[in-house]
C-alpha positions in Angstrom: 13.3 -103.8 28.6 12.2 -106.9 27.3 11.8 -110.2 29.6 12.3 -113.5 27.9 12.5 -117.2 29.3 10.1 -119.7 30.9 7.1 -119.3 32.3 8.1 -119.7 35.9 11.3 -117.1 35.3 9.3 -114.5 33.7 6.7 -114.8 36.5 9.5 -114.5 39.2 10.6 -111.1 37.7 7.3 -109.3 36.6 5.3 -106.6 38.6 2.5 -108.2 40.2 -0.8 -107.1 39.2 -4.3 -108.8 38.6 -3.7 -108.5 35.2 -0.4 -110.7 34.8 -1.8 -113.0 36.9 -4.7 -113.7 34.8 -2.1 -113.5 32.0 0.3 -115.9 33.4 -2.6 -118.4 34.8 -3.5 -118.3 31.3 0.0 -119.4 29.5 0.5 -122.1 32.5 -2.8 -123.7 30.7 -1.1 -122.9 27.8 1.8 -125.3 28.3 -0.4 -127.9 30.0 -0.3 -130.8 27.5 -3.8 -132.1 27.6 -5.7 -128.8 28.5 -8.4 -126.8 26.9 -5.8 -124.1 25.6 -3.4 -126.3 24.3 -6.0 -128.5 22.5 -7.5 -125.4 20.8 -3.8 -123.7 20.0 -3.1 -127.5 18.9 -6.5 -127.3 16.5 -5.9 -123.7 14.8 -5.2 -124.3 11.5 -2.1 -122.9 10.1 -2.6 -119.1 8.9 -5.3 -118.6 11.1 -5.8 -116.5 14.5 -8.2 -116.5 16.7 -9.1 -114.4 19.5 -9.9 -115.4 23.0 -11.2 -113.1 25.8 -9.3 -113.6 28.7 -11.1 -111.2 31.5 -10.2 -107.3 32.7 -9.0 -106.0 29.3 -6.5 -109.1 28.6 -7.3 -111.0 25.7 -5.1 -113.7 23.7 -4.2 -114.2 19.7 -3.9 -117.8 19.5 -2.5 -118.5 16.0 -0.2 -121.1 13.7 2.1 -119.7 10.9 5.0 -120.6 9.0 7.7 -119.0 10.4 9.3 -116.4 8.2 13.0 -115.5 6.6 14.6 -112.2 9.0 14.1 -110.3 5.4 10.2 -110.3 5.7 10.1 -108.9 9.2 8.7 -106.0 10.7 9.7 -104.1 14.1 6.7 -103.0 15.8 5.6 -102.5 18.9 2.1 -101.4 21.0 1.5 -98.4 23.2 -1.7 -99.2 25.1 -1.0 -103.4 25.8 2.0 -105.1 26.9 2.5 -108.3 24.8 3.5 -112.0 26.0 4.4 -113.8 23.4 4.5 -117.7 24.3 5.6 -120.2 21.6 3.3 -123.6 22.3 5.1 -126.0 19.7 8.0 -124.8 17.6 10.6 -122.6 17.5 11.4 -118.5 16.0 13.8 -115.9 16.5 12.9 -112.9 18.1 14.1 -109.3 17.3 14.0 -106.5 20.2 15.7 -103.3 20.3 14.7 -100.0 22.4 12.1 -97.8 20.0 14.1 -95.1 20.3 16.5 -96.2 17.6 13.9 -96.5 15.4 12.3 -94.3 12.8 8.3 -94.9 12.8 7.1 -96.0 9.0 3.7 -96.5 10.0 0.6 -95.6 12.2 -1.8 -98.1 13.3 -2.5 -96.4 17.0 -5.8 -95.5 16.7 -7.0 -98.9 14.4 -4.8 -101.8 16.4 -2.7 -100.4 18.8 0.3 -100.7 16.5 3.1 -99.0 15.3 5.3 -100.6 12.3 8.8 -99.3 12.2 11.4 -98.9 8.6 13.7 -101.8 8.5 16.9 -101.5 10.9 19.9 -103.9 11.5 20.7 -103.5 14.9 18.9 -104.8 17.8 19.4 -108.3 19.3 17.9 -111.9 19.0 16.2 -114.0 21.0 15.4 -117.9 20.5 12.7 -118.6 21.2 11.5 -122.5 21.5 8.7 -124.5 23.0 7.3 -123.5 26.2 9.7 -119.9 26.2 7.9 -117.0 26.2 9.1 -113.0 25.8 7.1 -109.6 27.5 7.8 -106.8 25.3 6.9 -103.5 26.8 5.9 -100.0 25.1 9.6 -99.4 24.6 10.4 -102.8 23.4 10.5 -102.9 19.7 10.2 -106.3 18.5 10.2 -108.5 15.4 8.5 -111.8 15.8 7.8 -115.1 13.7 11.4 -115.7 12.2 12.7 -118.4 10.9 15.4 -120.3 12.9 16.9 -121.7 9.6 14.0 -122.8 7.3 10.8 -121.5 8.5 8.5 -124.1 9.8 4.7 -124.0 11.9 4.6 -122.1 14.9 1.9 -122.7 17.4 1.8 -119.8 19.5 -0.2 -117.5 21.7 0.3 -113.6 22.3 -1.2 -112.5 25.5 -2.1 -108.5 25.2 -2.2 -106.9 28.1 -3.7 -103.6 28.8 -0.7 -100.9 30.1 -3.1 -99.2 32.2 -3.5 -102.2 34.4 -0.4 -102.7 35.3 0.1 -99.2 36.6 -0.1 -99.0 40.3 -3.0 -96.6 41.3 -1.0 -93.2 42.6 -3.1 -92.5 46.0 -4.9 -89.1 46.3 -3.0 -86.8 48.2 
């Protein structure tokens, strides 16, 4: 299930592997006032993502948006990447609830990794401020970018990282 808190809790409880830890380097830079990545998180205008190469299939979706009323949410989640999602400046709620008590609305594997789920009240929330981040796994369904009361600018990055990394290699017997 889901992880959710600071950067030096989540890092204490997630599977080593090359690929968190280029990950994880990353969103320490991340929440570095003053450094390269949170000048050009700082600098992306609002509505606008942009998508930086991180090394070994991980790549991040540095964006800024308005943060949106719970009504306008989707749940979704990804099979092939694992997603970090680390709020820079600002504050959203976060929906996660297990897939399986879903009912998939729509298909976006093959295009964008991505499946869209029909609307659902259950599930919990998380809050989800400034330098907090959540890990939402293949089972995770989640609904980010809400509102906590009026929406307001997010500045946030979403690590993806590749599943298939993360899997230790099963030795030849």
């Amino acid at each position: 299930m889901a992880l959710f808190g600071t950067l030096h809790a989540v890092r204490a409880q997630i599977a080593p592997s090359p690929a968190f830890t280029i990950a994880l380097d990353y969103v320490a830079r991340c929440l570095r006032p003053g450094s390269p990545e949170a000048g050009r998180i700082a600098a992306v205008p609002a509505g606008e993502t942009i998508r930086i190469e991180l090394g070994a299939g991980v790549f991040a979706l540095e964006q800024a948006y308005l943060s949106k009323p719970a009504g306008e949410g989707r749940w979704e989640s990804h099979e092939r990447h694992i997603d970090v999602q680390v709020v820079v400046a600002g504050r959203e709620l976060m929906g996660v609830i297990d897939t399986r008590q879903l009912v998939l609305a729509e298909d976006l594997r093959e295009a964008r990794d991505l499946l869209f789920f029909a609307a659902h009240e259950g599930g919990s929330t998380l809050r989800v401020g400034t330098g907090e981040l959540a890990v939402f796994f293949p089972v995770d369904g989640h609904k980010p970018s809400l509102a906590d009361g009026e929406p307001a600018l997010v500045r946030k990055t979403v690590v993806k990282v590749p599943v298939a990394s993360t899997t230790p290699a099963v030795p030849a017997a």
